[in-house]
C-alpha positions in Angstrom: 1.0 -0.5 35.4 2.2 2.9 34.7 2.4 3.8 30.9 3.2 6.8 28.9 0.1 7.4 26.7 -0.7 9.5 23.4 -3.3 11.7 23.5 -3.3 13.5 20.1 -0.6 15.6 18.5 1.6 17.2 21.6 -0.3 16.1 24.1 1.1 12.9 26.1 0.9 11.7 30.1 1.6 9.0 32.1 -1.7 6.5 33.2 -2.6 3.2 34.5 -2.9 0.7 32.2 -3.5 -3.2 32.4 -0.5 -5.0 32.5 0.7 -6.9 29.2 -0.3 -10.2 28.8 1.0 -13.7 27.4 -0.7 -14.0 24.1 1.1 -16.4 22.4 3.5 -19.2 24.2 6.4 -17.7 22.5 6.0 -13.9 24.2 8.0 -13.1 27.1 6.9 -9.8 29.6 9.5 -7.9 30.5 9.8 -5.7 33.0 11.2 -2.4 31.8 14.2 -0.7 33.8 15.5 1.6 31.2 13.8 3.2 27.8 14.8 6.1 25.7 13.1 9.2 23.7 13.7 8.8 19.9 14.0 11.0 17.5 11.6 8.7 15.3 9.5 9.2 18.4 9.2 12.8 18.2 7.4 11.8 14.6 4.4 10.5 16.2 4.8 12.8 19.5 4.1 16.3 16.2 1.3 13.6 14.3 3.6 13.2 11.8 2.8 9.3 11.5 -0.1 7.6 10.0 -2.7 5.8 12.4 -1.4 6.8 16.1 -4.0 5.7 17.9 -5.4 7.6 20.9 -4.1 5.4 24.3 -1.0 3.9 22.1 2.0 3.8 24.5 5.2 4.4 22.6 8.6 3.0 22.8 11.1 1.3 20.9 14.5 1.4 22.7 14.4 -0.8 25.8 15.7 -2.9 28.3 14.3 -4.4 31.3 14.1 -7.9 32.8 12.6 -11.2 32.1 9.5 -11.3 34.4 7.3 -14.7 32.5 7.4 -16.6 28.9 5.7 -19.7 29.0 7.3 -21.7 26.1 10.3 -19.5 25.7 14.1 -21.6 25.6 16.5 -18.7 25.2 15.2 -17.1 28.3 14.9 -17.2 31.9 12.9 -15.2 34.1 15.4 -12.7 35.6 17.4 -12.6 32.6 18.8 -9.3 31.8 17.6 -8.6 28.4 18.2 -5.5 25.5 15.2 -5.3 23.0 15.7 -4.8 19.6 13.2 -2.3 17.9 12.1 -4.5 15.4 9.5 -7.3 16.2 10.1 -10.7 13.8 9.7 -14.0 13.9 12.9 -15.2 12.4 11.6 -17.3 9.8 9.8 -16.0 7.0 11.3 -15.6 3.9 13.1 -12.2 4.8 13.9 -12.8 8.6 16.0 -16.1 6.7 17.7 -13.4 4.5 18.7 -11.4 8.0 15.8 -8.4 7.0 14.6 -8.8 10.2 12.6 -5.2 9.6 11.1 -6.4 7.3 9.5 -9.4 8.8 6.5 -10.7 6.9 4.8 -12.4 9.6 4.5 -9.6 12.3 2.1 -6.8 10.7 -0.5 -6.5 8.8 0.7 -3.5 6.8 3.7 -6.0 6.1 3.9 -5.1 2.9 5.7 -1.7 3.6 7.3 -2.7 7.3 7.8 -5.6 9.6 6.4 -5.0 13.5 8.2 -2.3 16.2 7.5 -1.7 19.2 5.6 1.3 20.3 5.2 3.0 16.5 1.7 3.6 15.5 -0.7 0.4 14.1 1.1 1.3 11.0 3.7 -0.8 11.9 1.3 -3.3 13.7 0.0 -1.3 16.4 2.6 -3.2 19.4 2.2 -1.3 22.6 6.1 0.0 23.5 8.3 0.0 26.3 8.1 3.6 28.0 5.9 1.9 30.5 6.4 -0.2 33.3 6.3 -3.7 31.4 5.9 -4.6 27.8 5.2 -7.8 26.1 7.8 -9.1 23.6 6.5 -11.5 20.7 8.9 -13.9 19.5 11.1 -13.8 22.3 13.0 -16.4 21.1 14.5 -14.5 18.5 14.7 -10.9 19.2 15.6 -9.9 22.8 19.1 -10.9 24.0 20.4 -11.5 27.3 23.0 -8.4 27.8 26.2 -9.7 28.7 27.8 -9.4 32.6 30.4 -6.6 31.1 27.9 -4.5 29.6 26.3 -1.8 31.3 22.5 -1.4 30.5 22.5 2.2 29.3 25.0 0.7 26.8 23.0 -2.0 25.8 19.8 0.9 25.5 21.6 2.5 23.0 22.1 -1.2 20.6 18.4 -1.7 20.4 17.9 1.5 17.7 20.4 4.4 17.9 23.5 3.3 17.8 23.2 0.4 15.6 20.4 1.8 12.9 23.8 4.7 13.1 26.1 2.0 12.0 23.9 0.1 9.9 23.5 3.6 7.5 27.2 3.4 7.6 26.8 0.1 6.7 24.2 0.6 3.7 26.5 3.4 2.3 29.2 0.9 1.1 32.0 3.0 2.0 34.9 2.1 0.2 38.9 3.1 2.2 39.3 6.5 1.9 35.9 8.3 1.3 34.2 11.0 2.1 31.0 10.8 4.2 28.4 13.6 4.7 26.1 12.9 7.2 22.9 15.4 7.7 21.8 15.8 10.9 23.9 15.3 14.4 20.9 13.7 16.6 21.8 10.6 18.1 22.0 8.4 15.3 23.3 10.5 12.4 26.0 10.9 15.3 26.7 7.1 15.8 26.7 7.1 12.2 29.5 9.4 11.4 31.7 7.3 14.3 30.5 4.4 12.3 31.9 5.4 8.8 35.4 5.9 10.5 35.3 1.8 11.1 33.8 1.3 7.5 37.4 3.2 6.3 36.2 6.8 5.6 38.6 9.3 4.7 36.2 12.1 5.7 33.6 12.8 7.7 31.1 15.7 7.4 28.1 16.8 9.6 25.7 19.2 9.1 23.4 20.0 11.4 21.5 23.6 12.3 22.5 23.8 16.1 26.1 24.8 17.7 26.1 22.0 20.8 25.3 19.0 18.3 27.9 20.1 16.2 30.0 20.3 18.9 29.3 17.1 20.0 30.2 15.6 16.4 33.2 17.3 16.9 33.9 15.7 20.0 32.3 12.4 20.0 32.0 11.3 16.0 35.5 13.3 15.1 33.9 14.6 12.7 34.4 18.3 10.7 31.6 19.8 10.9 29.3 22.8 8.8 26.3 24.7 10.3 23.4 25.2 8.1 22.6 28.6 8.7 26.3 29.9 8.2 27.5 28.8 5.0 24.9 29.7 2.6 23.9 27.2 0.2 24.7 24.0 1.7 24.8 21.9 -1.5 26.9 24.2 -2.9 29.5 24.7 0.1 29.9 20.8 0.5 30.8 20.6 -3.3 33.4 23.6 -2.4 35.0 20.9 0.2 34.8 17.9 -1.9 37.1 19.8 -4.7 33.6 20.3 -6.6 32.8 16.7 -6.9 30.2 16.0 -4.1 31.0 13.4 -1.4 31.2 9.6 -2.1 28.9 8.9 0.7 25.9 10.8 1.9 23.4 9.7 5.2 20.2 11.2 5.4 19.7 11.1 9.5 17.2 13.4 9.6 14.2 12.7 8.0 10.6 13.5 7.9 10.8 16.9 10.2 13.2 18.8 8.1 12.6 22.7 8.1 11.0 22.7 4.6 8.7 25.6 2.6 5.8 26.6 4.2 3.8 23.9 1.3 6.1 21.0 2.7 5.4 21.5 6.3 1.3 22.1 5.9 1.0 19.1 3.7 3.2 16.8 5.6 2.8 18.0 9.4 -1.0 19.2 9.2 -3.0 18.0 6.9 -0.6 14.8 6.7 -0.5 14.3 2.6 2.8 13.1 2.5 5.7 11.8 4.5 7.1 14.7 6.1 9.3 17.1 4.1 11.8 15.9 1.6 14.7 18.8 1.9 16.9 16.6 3.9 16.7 13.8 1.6 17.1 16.0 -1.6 20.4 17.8 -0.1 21.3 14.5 0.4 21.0 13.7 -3.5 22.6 16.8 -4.5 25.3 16.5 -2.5 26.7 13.1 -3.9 29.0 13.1 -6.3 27.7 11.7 -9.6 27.9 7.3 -8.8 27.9 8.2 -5.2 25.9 6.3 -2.6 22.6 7.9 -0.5 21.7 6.2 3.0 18.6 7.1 4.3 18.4 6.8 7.8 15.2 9.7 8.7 11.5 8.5 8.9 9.6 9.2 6.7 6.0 8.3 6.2 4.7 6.4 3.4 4.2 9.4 1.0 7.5 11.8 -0.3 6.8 14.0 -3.1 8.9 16.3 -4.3 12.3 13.7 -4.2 14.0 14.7 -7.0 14.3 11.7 -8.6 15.5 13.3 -12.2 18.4 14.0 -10.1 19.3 10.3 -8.9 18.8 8.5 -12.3 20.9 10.9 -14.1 23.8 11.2 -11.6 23.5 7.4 -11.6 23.5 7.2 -7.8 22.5 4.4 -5.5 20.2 5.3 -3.2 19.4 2.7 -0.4 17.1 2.6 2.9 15.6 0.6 5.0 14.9 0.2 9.0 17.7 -1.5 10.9 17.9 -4.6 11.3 18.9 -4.1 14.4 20.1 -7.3 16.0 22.1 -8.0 12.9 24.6 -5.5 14.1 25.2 -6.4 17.3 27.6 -8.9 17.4 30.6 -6.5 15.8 29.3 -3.5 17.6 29.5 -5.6 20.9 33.5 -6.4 19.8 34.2 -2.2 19.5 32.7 -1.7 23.1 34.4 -4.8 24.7 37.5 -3.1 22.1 36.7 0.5 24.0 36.2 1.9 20.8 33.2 3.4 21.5 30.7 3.9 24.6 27.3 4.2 23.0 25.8 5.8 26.2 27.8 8.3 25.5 24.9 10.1 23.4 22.7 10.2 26.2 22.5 13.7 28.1 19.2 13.5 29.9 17.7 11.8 32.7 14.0 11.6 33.4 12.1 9.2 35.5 8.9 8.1 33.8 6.6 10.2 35.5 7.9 13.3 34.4 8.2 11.4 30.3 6.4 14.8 29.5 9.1 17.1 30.7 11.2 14.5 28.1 9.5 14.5 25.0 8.9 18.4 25.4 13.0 18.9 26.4 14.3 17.0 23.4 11.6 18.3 21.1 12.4 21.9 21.6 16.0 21.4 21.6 16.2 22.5 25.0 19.1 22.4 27.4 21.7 21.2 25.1 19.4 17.8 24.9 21.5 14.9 22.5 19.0 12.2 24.1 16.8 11.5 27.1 17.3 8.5 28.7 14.0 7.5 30.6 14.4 5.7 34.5 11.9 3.3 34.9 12.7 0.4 37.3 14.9 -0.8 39.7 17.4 -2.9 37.3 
């Protein structure tokens, strides 16, 4: 089959590789029509993540078809099927508790993460779906069949983006009426600002460093927006707006990559002795007001110095984070698109066939062509 590959930092292309096989009666293969660039992707795309593995195919937003799955009840071959991100086995002692991220039986690192697809062997080294097929574990519990009304680039966007959006929302436990700031307008710090509005947010704020994403929370989140690079201190101009108090709710959607000092980014992106860069995350504490709430959506690897951790204790804040548990969201998010609340495929811009996956990762990377998301085109659906 055709796969996207990592070479080293940069440095991807498409190859042949053997086709996924049944190694345990409860996998399914499925046949991939449509997967998506992440931004979590663009992690491991700049060497950002811990043991990426020269050959890995990456990959976490897919959906495709039902081709085989020996001992598998929930599915049929030919089933139309949305993946969720997280691999899990749905009974452990946290898949019971619905933390299907952090799934105990799934990875050996288990400790820190449960399994995804396509992410590094830090999170149990699971070939992903920007290929032609991919093999599923547990395909009992995770994939779903998409319904008849749904269109699949809707369903693409329900596997990670959309819902680990609404699931920030979610962890921020916004009360009627607050305020929500949320850094960065790539796709899912966009799907969570729409989010907070169905939480009951009074407010919403996005920051971001580029005019067309903060036009497009403008126009698809209905969000005020502030750019970075125009209003000075940004801690200080979002305590301006929030009549000097901070804002009750503050998302953290952009994660390891932050622009950072010149220490940050040679210690986190090159020589890789800590988790990425931490400015995002501690604008994100700052800008809370004092028993506010910080959701951290961004990757980060396993190591963030510099979090200013003075800063939450004596602000009192709650600071909460996790990686979505994605299929926990779908059944209400499934009722807002059925609703016409919201089109999740909305956020996609970009169209790429999976030959030219390249062109992709460089476009969104480099923030090229007004790029929100890149959708990949595998197969015939």
């Amino acid at each position: 089959m055709k796969a996207m590959t990592y070479r080293g930092p940069y440095k991807i292309r498409v190859e042949e590789k053997p086709d996924p096989t049944i190694q345990h009666p409860n996998d399914a293969i499925v046949r991939v029509t449509r997967a998506a660039v992440c931004g979590s992707d663009l992690h491991l795309f700049h060497g950002m993540m811990p043991d990426t593995r020269i050959g890995h195919t990456f990959g976490h937003e897919i959906v495709g078809v039902v081709e085989v799955g020996s001992s598998v009840e929930t599915l049929r071959p030919g089933d139309r099927v949305m993946v969720p991100f997280n691999i899990y086995c749905g009974s452990c002692y946290f898949c019971r508790r619905g933390l299907f991220s952090n799934c105990h039986n799934v990875n050996p690192n288990a400790t820190a993460v449960g399994g995804i697809h396509g992410y590094s062997h830090t999170t149990g080294g699971y070939d992903g779906g920007q290929a032609e097929r991919v093999r599923v574990p547990f395909a009992d519990v995770g994939p779903s069949v998409i319904p008849e009304w749904l269109a699949s680039e809707d369903a693409l966007l329900l596997t990670d983006a959309f819902s680990t959006g609404y699931f920030g929302a979610q962890q921020g436990d916004i009360a009627e009426g607050d305020t929500v700031v949320v850094f960065g307008a790539g796709p899912v710090g966009l799907a969570a600002a729409r989010s907070a509005w169905f939480l009951g947010a009074g407010r919403v704020i996005v920051v971001d460093h580029l005019d067309y994403r903060l036009e497009k929370a403008r126009q698809f989140a209905f969000a005020e927006t502030m750019h970075l690079h125009e209003v000075g201190d940004i801690v200080l101009a979002l305590k301006k707006a929030t009549g000097y108090l901070g804002a009750d709710v503050v998302i953290d959607a952009v994660g390891a990559e932050a622009d950072g000092s010149v220490v940050q980014h040679v210690t986190g992106a090159k020589l890789k002795l800590q988790g990425g860069s931490p400015v995002a995350l501690n604008w994100a504490i700052d800008s809370a007001r004092k028993g506010g709430t910080v959701s951290i959506l961004g990757a980060y690897g396993p190591l963030v110095t510099s979090v200013r951790l003075g800063d939450i204790i004596n602000k009192g804040l709650t600071v909460r984070g996790n990686q979505a548990p994605v299929k926990r969201q779908w059944p209400r998010l499934l009722e807002h698109i059925q609703a016409g609340h919201i089109r999740p495929s909305e956020l996609l811009t970009h169209r790429f066939p999976l030959e030219h996956i390249a062109e992709a990762y460089h476009v969104f990377s480099s923030k090229l062509d007004d790029c929100i998301k890149p959708l990949i085109v595998v197969g015939e659906e």
